[in-house]
N, C-alpha and C positions, 0 to 999 in steps of 0.2 A: 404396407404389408397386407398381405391379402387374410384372410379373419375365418378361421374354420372355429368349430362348437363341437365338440363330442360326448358323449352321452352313454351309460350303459355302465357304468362303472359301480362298485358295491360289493360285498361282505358275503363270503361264498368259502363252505368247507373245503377239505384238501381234494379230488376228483370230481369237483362240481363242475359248469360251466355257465360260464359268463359272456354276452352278447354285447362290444361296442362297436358305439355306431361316430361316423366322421360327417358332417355337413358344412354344406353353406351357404349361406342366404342370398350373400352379393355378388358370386360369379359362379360362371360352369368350372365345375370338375373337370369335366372333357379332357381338352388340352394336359392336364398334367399327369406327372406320379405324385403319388399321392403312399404318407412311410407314416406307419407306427413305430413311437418309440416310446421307450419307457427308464424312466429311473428310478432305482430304489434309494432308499435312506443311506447317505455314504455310499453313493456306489456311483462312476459318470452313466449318462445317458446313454443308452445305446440303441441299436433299429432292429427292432424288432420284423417286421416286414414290409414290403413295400410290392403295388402293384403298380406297372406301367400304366399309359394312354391306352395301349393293346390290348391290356389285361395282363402281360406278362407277372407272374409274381415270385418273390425270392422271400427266405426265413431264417432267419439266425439259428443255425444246431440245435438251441436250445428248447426250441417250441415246434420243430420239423414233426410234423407227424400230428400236434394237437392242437395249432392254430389253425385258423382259414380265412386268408384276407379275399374279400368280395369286392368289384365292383356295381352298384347300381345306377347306373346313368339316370335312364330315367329321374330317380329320387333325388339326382344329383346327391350320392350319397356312398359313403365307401364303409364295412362293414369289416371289424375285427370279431371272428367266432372263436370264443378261447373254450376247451376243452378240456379235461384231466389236467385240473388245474393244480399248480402246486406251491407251496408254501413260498415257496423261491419265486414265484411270478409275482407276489407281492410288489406293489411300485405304482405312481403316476403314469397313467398310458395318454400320450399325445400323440396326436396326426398332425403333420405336416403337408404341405405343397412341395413339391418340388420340380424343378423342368425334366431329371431323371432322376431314376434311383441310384444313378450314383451320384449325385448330387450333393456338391460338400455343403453347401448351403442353401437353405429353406428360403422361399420364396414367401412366407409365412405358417402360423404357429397357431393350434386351439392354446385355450390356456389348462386343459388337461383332466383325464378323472381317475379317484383314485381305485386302484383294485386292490380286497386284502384278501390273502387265501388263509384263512385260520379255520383250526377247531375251537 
């Protein structure tokens, strides 16, 4: 499987904004899509968003308007900008690989970081 590392996760009031970040060391980004997902406590996993090889990118209803997924080739590095954050974003946020975004299956998995939105 191929080994992504994500970063940027942390303890942030209810309309704060928080910056993660997706890498990896051992292969290019390039070639793939590349999907945030996230799960909360009792709740399944779901895809939060994913950007193509193109840059093409899609977002779940939920975060339309206050997420922004980035690519940075160069950095070899794919960038979650969360926004007006809110209590219900709470959850483990992971990137994945995938050949597309609709992609039923990961090509590989970070092992994840946590976000909490509290007062």
């Amino acid at each position: 499987q191929l080994q992504l590392v994500e970063s940027g996760g942390g303890l942030v009031q209810p309309g704060g904004s928080l910056r993660l970040s997706c890498s990896a060391s051992a292969f290019n980004l390039d070639p793939y899509a590349i999907g945030w997902f996230r799960q909360a406590p009792g709740k399944e996993r779901e895809r939060v968003s994913c950007v193509t090889r193109d840059g093409i990118t899609d977002y779940v209803d939920s975060v339309k308007g206050r997420f922004t997924i980035s690519r940075h080739n160069a950095m070899n590095m794919i960038d979650l900008q969360m926004n007006r954050l809110k209590p219900e974003d709470t959850a483990v946020y992971s990137c994945a690989v995938l050949s597309e975004c609709w992609s039923v299956n990961a090509l590989g998995w970070g092992k994840g970081t946590l976000v909490t939105v509290s007062s």
